[in-house]
C-alpha positions in Angstrom: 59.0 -18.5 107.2 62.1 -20.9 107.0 59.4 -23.9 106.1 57.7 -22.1 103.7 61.1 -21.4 101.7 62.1 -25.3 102.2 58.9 -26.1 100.2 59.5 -23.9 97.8 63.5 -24.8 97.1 62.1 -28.3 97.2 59.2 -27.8 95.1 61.6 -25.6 92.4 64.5 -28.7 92.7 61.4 -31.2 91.7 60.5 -28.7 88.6 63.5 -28.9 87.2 64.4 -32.7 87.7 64.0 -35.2 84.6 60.5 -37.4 84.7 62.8 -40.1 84.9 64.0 -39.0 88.2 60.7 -38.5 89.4 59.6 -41.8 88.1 62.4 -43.6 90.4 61.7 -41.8 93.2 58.0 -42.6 93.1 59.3 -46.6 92.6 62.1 -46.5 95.2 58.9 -44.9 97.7 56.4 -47.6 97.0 59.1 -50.0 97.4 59.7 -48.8 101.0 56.0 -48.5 101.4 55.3 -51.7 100.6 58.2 -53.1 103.0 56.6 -51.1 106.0 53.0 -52.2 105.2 54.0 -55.8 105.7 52.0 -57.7 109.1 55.7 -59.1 110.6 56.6 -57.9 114.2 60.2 -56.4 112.9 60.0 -55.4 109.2 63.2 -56.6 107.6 63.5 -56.0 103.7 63.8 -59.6 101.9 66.1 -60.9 99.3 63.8 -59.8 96.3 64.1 -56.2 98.6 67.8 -56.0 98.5 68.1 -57.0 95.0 65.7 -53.9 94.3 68.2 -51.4 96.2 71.2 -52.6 94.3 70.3 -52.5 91.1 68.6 -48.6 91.7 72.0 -48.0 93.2 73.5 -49.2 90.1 71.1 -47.5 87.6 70.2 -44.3 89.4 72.3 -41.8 90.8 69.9 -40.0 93.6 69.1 -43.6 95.0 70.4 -42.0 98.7 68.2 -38.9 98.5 65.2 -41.4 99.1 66.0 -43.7 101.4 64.1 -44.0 104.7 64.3 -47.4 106.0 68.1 -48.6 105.4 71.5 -46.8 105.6 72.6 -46.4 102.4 75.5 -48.5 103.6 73.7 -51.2 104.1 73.1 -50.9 100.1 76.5 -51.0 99.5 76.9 -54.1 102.1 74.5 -55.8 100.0 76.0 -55.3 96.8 79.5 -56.4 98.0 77.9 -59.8 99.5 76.3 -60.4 96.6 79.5 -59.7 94.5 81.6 -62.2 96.3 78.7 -64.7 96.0 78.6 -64.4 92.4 82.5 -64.9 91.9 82.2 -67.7 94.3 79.4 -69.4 92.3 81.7 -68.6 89.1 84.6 -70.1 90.6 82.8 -73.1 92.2 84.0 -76.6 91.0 82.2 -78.2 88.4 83.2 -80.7 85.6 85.3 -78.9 83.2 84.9 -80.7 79.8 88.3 -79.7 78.7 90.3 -80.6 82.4 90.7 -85.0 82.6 90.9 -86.2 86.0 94.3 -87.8 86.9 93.9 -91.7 86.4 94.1 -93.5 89.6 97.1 -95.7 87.7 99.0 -92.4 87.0 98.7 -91.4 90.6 100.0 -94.5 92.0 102.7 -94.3 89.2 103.8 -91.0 90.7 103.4 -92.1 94.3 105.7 -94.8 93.8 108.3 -92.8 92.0 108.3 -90.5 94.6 109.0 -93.3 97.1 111.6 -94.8 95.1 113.5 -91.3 93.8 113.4 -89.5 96.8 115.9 -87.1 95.1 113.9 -86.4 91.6 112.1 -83.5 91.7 108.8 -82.5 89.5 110.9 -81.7 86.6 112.6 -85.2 86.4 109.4 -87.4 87.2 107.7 -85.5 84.4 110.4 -86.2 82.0 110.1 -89.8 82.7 106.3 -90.0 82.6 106.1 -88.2 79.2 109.2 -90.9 77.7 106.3 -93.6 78.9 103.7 -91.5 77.0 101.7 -89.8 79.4 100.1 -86.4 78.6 100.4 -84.5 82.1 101.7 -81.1 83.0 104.3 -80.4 85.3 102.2 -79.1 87.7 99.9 -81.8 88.1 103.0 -83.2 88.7 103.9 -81.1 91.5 100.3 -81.8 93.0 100.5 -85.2 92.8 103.7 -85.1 94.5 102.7 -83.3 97.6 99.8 -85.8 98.3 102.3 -88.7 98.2 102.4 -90.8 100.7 105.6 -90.7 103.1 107.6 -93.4 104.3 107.0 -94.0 108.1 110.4 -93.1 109.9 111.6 -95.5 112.4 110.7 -93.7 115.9 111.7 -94.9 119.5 109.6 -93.3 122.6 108.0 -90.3 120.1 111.1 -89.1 118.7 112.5 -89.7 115.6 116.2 -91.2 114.6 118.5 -89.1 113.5 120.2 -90.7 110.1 123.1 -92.7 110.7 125.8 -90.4 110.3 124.8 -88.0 113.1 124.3 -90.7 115.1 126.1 -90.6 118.5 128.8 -93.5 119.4 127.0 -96.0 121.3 128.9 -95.4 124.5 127.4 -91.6 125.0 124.0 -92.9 124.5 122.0 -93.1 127.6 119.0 -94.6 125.8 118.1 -98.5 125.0 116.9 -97.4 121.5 119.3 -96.0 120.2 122.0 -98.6 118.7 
């Protein structure tokens, strides 16, 4: 009795549903049918698969209804994978017509105004590098900075020297390196 009124709400819900609908489902089916046919030991959909799901996930609404071989989760796991691969093909390095490279001359410019002004800061060296006539940002500037090179400290058994003003008196010391 109770199966006999399942087929009928079912048969009633299919009535009224759009031949769009019904097209779908019959594609989404086949599509699943066609995965379980396959001659592999442990059917697993392929990438031409997943790319199926998420595009009917994105077009059609009642995409859950007929799934029978994947958690509809799984969809949805596939769609955010594939997002973050797209952004990080989009934001992938490539040569940008309209950024120049930094000149290796520049860099060493910088490099060796940072070791010589210890005390300027992006602003300044900027300043000073567009009075020569170089067209750089502040920024690259800033980057360039960073990657400079430091000046070795002096070091004694590992540790470094303190500057000379906080330097103990040579009678406390108990060490031979310090003087």
């Amino acid at each position: 009795m109770f199966r006999i009124l399942g087929i009928l709400v079912t048969f009633s819900a299919q009535f009224f549903c759009s031949r769009r609908d019904l097209l779908l489902e019959n594609l989404a089916l086949r599509q699943q049918l066609s995965i379980m046919i396959r001659k592999q030991p442990r059917r697993r959909p392929t990438v031409p698969d997943k790319l199926f799901w998420i595009a009917l996930s994105r077009f059609w609404s009642g995409w859950k209804r007929v799934l029978l071989i994947v958690q509809p989760e799984s969809v949805v796991r596939w769609h955010r994978v594939g997002f973050g691969m797209y952004w990080k093909w989009i934001s992938w390095k490539r040569d940008r017509p309209w950024r120049k490279p930094t000149s290796k001359e520049l860099r060493e410019l910088i490099f060796r105004m940072v070791a010589e002004n210890p005390t300027w800061g992006a602003p300044r060296i900027h300043g000073e590098l567009k009075m020569l006539g170089f067209g750089i940002s502040e920024r690259t500037v800033l980057h360039w900075m960073r990657k400079a090179p430091r000046r070795q400290s002096r070091q004694c058994d590992g540790r470094r020297f303190w500057p000379i003003i906080a330097r103990p008196s040579p009678r406390w010391t108990s060490s031979p390196c310090q003087r």
